[in-house]
Phi, psi and omega in degrees: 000135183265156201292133169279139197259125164269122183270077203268024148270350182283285174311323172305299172345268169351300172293322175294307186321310190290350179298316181308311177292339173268350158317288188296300178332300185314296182304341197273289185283329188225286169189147153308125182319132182251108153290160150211133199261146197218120152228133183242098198083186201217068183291119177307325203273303221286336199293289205304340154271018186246315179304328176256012143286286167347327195240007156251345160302326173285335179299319182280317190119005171296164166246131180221169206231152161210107202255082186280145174204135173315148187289001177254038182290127182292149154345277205315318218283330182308322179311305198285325176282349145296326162309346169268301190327318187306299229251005175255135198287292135026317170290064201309308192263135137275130155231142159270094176323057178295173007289168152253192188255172201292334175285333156293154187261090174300350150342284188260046134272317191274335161294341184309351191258158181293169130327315172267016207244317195286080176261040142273315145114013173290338185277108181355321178306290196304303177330272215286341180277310167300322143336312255212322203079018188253175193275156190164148158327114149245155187285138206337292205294310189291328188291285190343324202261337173261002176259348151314337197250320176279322162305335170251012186030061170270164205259088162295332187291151174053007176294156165253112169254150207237088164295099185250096209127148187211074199256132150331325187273309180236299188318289169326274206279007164279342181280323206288333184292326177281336167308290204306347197258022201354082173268173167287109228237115160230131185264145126252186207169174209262034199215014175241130247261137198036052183318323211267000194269331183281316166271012170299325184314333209281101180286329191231096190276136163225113178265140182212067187226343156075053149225128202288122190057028176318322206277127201212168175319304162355291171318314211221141185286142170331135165083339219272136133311130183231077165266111189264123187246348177324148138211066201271126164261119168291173189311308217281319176123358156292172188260134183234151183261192192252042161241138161310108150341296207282319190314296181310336166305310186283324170277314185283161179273308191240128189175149217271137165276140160232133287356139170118345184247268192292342172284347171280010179248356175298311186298327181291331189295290188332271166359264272251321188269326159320286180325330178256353182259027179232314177313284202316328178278349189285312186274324175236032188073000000 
C-alpha cells in the first residue's frame, strides 16, 4: 500500500474560501483588513515570498502596504518606520520579512511590533500566549500544519511525535501546538544523541532542520505521518525538503510532498491571522 500525499493546496484552498466571507463582512461593515509587509534589502527568496503574499491579499480582499527599503537602513530608522505602522488604525498586521541583514538588530525589530499587530506570531506575548494555550497569532508555518492534520484527521491525542529542529519559528512552537493536541512531544536538534533511533519513535515526524533529504529510511517509522517543513533549493534549481523523497514514499504511511505540501500553508496561516486580527481591532479596540 503506498504511502498517502497530505495535499497542502487542497488545504490551503479550504482555508482561504473560509476566509472570504469574513472578509467581505469586515470591508462591508467596517473596512478591509491591512496588511503591511516591511523588506528589507534584496533577497531573492524574500521578494518571492513578500510578492505571493502581496497577491494573495489581493485575491482576498486585504489592503495590504508592501514597504521595500534598502539593506543599509539603520536599526533606529527601521524602529521608527515600524512605530508608524503601530499607529495606524487602517493596519491590522505587521510582518518583517526576514532575514534581515546583519547590522539590524532583528530582536529588537520584531518586538517593536505590537502584539496584536504580530501575524507572525514572533512577539514574546504570542509566544507566552501559545505557551498558555490562549488566543493570540500563532505562528504560520506550525498552525498550517496542524490544521493540514486536522483536515486529513489524522489522530494526534496520545501519538508520539518527533519534532527535529527547535527554531523559534518551526521547532519550538510546533512541538507546544502538538503538545496542546495531546501527543507525546520530542524536539531533537543536532545535539541529540541517536538521532535516527528517536525519530523512529515518531507515530508523527515532522523535520524542520534545513538540511536536504537528511531524514532517510533510517529515520522514520513504518507507517509514520511525515511532514516535511525542508525547502532546500538544489544546484539544478529544484527544490528538495529535508526528507528523502524516494525513502518516504516506501516508508511513511502518509506525507506532505516538497513542493505543494506544507508550504501553501504557510501563507494561508499569514491570511487567516490578518484576519482575526481586524475582528479582534474591529470588535474590541
Amino acid at each position: 500500500m503506498s504511502a498517502r500525499v497530505l495535499d497542502g493546496k487542497w488545504v490551503r484552498d479550504q482555508i482561504l474560501s473560509e476566509l472570504r466571507p469574513r472578509v467581505e463582512r469586515i470591508t462591508r461593515d467596517h473596512r478591509p483588513p491591512g496588511l503591511a509587509v516591511v523588506l528589507v534589502g534584496n533577497d531573492p527568496a524574500s521578494e518571492i515570498y513578500v510578492r505571493n503574499k502581496i497577491r494573495t491579499c489581493g485575491e482576498l480582499g486585504i489592503y495590504s502596504e508592501k514597504l521595500a527599503l534598502p539593506d543599509t537602513i539603520t536599526t533606529g530608522d527601521l524602529l521608527g518606520m515600524i512605530e508608524g505602522l503601530n499607529q495606524r488604525n487602517e493596519i491590522d498586521g505587521i510582518l518583517v520579512q526576514v532575514p534581515l541583514p546583519p547590522h539590524v538588530d532583528k530582536h529588537r525589530i520584531l518586538l517593536s511590533v505590537l502584539p496584536d499587530k504580530d501575524v507572525d506570531g514572533f512577539h514574546p506575548v504570542n509566544i507566552g500566549n501559545l505557551v498558555a494555550n490562549s488566543s493570540g497569532s500563532k505562528a504560520c508555518t506550525p498552525a498550517g500544519i496542524m490544521e493540514l492534520l486536522r483536515r486529513y484527521e489524522i489522530p494526534i491525542a496520545g501519538k508520539n511525535a518527533v519534532v527535529v529542529g527547535r527554531s523559534d519559528i518551526v521547532g519550538k512552537p510546533m512541538a507546544m501546538l502538538l503538545l496542546h493536541q495531546n501527543a507525546t512531544v520530542t524536539i531533537c536538534h543536532s545535539k541529540t544523541s541517536n538521532l535516527a533511533e528517536e525519530c523512529r519513535r515518531g507515530e508523527i515526524l515532522v523535520g524542520a532542520i534545513g538540511k536536504p533529504a537528511f531524514l532517510t529510511t533510517e529515520f522514520i517509522r513504518p507507517g509514520a505521518t511525515v511532514i516535511d517543513v525542508g525547502t532546500n533549493r538544489q544546484a539544478d534549481g529544484k527544490l528538495i525538503g529535508d526528507v528523502n523523497p524516494d525513502d518516504v514514499k516506501a516508508v511513511a504511511g502518509a506525507y506532505t510532498p516538497v513542493p505543494g505540501g506544507v508550504g501553501p500553508l504557510t501563507i494561508a496561516m499569514l491570511m487567516a491571522n490578518t484576519v482575526q486580527a481586524a475582528e479582534h481591532h474591529l470588535c474590541c479596540g
